[in-house]
TIFI-442067 format. One record per residue (C-alpha): residue number from 0; residue in one letter; x, y, z. Coordinates in steps of 0.001 Angstrom, whole numbers, plus 500000, padded with zeros to 6 digits. Example, Ala and Ser with C-alpha at 12.3 -4.5 7.8 and 13.67 -1.06 7.14 Angstrom:
// residues 2
 seq type     xx     yy     zz
   0    A 512300 495500 507800
   1    S 513670 498940 507140
***
This chain:
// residues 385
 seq type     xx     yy     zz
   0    X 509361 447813 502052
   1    X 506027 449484 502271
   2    X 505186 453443 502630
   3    X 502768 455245 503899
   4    X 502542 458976 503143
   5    X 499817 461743 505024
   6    X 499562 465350 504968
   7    X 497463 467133 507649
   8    X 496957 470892 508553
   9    X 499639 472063 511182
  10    X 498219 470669 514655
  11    X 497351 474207 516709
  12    X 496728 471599 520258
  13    X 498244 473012 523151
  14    X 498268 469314 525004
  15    X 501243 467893 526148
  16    X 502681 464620 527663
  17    X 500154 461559 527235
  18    X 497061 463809 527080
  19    X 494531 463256 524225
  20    X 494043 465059 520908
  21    X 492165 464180 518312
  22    X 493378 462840 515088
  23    X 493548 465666 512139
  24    X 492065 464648 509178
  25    X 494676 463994 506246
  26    X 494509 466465 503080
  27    X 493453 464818 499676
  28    X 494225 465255 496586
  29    X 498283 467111 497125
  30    X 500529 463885 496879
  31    X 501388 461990 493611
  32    X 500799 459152 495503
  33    X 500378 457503 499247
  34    X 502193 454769 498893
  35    X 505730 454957 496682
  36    X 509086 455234 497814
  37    X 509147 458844 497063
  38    X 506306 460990 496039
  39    X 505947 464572 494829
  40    X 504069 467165 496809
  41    X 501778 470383 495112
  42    X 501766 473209 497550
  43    X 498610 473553 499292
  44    X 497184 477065 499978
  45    X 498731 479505 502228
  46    X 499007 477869 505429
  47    X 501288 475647 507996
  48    X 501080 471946 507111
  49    X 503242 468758 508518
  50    X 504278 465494 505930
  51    X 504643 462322 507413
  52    X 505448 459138 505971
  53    X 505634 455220 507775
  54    X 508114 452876 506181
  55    X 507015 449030 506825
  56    X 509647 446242 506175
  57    X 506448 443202 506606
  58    X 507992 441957 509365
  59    X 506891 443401 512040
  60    X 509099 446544 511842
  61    X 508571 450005 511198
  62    X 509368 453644 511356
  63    X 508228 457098 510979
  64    X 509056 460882 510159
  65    X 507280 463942 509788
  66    X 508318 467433 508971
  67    X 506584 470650 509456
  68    X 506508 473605 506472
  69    X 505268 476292 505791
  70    X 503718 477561 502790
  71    X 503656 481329 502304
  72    X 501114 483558 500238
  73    X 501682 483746 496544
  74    X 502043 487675 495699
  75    X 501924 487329 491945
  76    X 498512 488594 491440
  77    X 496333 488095 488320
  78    X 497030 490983 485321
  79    X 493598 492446 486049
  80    X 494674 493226 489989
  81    X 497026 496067 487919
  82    X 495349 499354 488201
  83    X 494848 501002 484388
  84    X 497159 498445 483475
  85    X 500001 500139 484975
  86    X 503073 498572 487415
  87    X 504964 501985 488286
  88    X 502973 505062 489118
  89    X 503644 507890 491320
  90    X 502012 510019 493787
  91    X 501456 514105 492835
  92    X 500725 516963 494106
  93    X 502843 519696 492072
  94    X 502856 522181 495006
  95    X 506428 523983 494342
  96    X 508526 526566 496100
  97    X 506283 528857 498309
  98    X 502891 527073 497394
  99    X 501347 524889 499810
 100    X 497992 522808 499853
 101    X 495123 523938 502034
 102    X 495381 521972 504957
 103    X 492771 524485 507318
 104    X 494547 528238 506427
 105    X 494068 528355 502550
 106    X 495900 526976 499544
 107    X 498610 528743 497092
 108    X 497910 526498 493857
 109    X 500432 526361 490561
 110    X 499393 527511 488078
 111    X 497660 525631 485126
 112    X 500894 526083 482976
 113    X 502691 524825 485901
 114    X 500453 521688 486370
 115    X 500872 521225 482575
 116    X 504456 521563 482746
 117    X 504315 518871 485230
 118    X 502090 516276 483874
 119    X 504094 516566 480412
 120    X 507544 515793 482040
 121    X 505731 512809 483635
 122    X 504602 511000 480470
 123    X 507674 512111 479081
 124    X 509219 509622 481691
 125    X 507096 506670 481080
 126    X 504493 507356 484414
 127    X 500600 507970 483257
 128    X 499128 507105 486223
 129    X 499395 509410 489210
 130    X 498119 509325 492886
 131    X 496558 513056 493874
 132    X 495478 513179 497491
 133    X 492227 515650 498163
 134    X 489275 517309 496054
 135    X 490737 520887 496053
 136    X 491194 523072 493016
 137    X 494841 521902 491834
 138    X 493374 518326 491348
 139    X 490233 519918 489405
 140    X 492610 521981 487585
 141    X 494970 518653 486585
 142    X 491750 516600 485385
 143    X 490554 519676 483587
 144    X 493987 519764 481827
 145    X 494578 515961 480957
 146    X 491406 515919 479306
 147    X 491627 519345 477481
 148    X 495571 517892 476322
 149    X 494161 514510 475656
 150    X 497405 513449 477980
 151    X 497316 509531 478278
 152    X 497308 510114 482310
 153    X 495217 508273 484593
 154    X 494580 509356 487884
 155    X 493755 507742 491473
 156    X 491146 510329 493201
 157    X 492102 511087 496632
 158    X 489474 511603 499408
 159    X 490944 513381 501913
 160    X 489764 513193 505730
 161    X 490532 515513 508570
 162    X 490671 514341 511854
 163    X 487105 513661 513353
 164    X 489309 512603 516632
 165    X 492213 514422 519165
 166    X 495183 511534 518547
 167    X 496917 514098 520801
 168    X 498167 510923 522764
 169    X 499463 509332 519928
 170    X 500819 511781 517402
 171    X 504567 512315 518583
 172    X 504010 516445 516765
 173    X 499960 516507 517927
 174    X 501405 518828 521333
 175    X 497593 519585 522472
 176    X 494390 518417 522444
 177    X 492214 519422 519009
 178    X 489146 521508 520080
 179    X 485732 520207 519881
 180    X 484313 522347 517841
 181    X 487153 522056 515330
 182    X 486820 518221 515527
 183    X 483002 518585 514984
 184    X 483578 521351 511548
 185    X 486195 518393 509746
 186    X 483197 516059 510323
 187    X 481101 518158 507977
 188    X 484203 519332 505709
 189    X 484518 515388 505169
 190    X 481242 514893 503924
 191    X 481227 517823 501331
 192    X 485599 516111 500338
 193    X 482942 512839 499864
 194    X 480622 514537 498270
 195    X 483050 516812 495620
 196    X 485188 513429 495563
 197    X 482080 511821 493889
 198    X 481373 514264 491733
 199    X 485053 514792 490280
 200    X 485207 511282 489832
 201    X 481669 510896 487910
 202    X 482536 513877 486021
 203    X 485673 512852 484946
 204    X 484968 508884 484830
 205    X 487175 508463 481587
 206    X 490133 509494 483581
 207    X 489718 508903 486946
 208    X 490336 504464 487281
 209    X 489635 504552 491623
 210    X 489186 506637 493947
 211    X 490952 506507 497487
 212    X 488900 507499 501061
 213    X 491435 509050 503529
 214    X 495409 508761 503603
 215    X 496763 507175 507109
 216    X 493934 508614 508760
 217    X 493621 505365 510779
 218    X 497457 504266 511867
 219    X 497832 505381 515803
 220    X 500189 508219 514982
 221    X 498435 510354 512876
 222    X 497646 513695 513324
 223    X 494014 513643 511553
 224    X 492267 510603 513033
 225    X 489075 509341 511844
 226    X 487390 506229 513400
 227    X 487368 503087 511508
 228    X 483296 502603 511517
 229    X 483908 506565 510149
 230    X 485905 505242 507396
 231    X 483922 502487 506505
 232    X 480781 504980 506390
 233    X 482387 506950 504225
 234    X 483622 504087 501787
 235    X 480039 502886 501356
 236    X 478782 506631 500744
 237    X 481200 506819 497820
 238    X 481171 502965 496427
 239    X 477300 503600 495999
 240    X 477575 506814 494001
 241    X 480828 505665 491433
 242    X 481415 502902 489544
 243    X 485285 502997 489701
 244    X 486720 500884 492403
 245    X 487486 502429 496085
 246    X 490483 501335 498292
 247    X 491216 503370 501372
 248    X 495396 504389 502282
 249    X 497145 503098 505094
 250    X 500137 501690 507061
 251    X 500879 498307 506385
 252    X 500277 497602 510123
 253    X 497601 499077 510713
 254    X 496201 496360 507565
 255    X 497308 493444 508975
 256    X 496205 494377 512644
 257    X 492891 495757 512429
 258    X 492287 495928 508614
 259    X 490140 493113 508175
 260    X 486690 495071 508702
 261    X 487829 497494 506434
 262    X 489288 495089 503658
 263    X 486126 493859 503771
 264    X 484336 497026 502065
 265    X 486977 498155 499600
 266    X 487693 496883 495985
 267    X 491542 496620 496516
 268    X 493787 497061 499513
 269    X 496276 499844 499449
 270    X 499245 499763 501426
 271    X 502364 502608 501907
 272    X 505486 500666 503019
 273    X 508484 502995 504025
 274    X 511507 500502 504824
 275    X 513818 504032 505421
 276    X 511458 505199 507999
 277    X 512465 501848 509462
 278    X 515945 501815 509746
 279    X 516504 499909 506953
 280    X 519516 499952 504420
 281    X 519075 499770 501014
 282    X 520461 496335 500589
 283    X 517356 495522 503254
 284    X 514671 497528 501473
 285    X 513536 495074 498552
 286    X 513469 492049 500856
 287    X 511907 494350 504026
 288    X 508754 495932 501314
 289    X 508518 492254 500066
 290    X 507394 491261 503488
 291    X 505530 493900 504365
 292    X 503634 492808 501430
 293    X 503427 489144 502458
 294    X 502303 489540 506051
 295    X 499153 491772 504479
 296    X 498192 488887 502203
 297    X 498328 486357 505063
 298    X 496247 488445 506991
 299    X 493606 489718 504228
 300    X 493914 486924 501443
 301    X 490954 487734 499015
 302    X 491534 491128 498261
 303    X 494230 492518 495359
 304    X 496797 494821 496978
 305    X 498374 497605 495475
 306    X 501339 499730 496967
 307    X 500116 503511 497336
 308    X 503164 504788 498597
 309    X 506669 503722 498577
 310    X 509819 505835 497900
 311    X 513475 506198 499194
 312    X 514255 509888 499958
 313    X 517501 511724 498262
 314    X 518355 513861 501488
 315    X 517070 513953 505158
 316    X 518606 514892 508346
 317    X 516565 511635 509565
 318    X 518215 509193 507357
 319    X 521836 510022 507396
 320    X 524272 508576 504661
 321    X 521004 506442 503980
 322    X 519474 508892 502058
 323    X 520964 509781 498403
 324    X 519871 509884 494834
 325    X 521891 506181 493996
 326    X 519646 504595 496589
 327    X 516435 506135 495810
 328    X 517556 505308 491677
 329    X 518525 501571 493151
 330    X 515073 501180 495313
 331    X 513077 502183 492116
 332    X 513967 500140 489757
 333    X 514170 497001 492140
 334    X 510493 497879 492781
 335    X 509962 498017 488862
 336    X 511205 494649 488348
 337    X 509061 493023 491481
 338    X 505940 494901 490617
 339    X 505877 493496 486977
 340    X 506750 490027 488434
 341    X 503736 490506 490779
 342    X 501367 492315 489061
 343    X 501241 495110 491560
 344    X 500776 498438 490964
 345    X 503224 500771 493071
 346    X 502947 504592 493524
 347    X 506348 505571 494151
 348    X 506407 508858 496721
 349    X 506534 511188 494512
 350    X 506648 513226 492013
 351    X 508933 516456 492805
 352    X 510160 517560 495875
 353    X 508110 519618 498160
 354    X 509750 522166 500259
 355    X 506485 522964 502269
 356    X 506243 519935 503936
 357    X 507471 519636 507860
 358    X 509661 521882 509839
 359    X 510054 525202 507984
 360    X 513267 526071 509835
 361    X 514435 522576 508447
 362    X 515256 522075 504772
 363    X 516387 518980 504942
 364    X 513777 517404 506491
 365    X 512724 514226 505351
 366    X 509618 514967 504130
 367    X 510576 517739 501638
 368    X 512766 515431 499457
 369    X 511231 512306 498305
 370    X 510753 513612 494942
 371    X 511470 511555 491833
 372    X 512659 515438 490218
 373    X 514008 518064 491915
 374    X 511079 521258 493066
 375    X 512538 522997 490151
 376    X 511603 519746 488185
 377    X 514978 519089 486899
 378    X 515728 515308 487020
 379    X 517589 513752 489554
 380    X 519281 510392 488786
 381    X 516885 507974 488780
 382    X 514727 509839 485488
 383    X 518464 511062 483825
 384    X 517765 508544 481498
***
């Protein structure tokens, strides 16, 4: 007996019956050998390839098989793809009961001994990098106090973008359209978050490792919509002004359908994956973020990923029995153990609890109890340890 072994790209020809295609040209350089009984394969890249092999007997016989397979993106990245070196981080804003952000009607900040308080109990627990989301005066006020502390905190600068478009269409809470003139002012209150963005992050370029341009201000139902040529203008302003790299926030979806412009311009991808938000249990979640992950790196290969939100919530009217402290304890530390297998960086959403997000007359609301600590920053299970 005689064999004959090929292996050719996945045929994408749409012909059928006795119509012609053209022969693929065979892969080199994969197979132990062409010609043995049995032969080993390497993996080629990322891709959809068929194996065929033709067994001769020298007498006029013969046969043939082939079999189709599928090779799927490697998500172990290299060590440097880790940003500051870290696998677990978490997102912060340390807004606690009756404080809020200013999101357009003013801000009611903690206090530096309460932003201290908070960036103490995080080391404490192991987490020295931390995700902050706009330019305002808490995050001056928690640079100001990590370097005057010498705390061994890193911090991910957040840009943050108000909507330069009405996604009253889209946004399922958006009830009317936003006014032009309003839509016109967040233009210019953009530039200066760009422009204060730049400077925090040159000022305080021992500290700040990247800086992040808008937070799911492109994903079709936001309420604060900015176009993705927008985005991209705004990535270039601040890419040429720092010298820390610059990712931009965003739905996994959104990535793999329309990110490839944008992925394009930034120094990393970042992705938020939510598998609660999508009906899935917690035995689902590992498997379901895995994926999420996978189907990004098939569609934007060259660029490192890291995940800049991900968290289980402890209680939600939304979630059911779904939500609870031994499935947000379980979710973390199963994304603990794949992040340092993959050499991905994960923010886990977040810090403490904040009561001012969503539906006032609602307190249990989803989005008031993804914390990591309670909003009177006492532990909850997953940091009793």
């Amino acid at each position: 007996m005689t064999y004959r072994w090929e292996l050719k790209p996945e045929s994408r020809s749409t012909a059928s019956g006795g119509d012609f295609e053209a022969a693929i040209a065979n892969i080199e350089g994969q197979l132990s050998a062409t010609d043995g009984a049995t032969i080993q394969l390497r993996a080629p890249a990322a891709g959809e390839y068929r194996l065929f092999v033709y067994a001769y007997d020298g007498r006029g016989h013969a046969a043939h098989a082939n079999i189709p397979f599928l090779v799927e993106p490697d998500l172990v990245q290299a060590a440097d793809a880790l940003i500051a070196g870290e696998t677990m981080a978490v997102a912060y804003s340390g807004f606690r009961e009756g404080q809020h952000p200013d999101r357009g009607y003013g801000a009611a900040n903690p206090s530096r001994a309460e932003v201290l308080e908070d960036l103490e109990i995080l080391v404490a627990h192991d987490l020295k990098l931390i995700r902050m989301y706009d330019t305002e005066e808490n995050t001056r006020t928690t640079l100001e106090l990590i370097r005057e502390h010498e705390l061994p905190v890193k911090v991910l600068l957040g840009i943050w973008l108000r909507a330069e478009i009405s996604n009253h269409e889209g946004c399922p809470w958006l009830n009317e359209p936003i006014p032009d003139d309003e839509l016109l002012a967040n233009r210019s209150l953009n530039d200066l978050q760009v422009q204060t963005g730049i400077e925090l992050a040159n000022e305080f370029d021992d500290i700040v490792i990247a800086v992040n341009v808008g937070n799911e201000a492109l994903v079709d139902w936001n309420d604060h919509m900015v176009s993705l040529d927008r985005v991209i203008e705004q990535v270039r302003v601040v890419k040429a002004a720092v010298e820390q790299p610059v990712t931009v926030a965003d739905n996994y979806e959104w990535w793999i359908r329309d990110g490839a412009p944008l992925a394009a311009e930034v120094d990393f991808i970042g992705v938020h994956t939510y598998p609660v938000w999508e009906n899935k249990s917690i035995d689902e979640a590992l498997d379901y973020t895995i994926d999420n992950i996978r189907r990004v790196r098939t569609a934007l290969p060259h660029k490192p990923i890291a995940i800049l939100e991900a968290g289980w919530a402890t209680s939600a009217n939304e979630f059911g029995e779904r939500a609870n402290q031994p499935h947000q304890a379980e979710y973390f530390e199963q994304m603990s153990a794949w992040s340092a297998e993959t050499n991905t960086t994960v923010f886990f959403f977040e810090a403490f609890d904040e009561p001012w997000k969503g539906d006032t007359h609602n307190p249990l609301g989803a989005e008031k109890h993804w914390g990591l600590f309670f909003v009177d920053r006492t532990p909850k299970q997953v940091m009793a340890r």
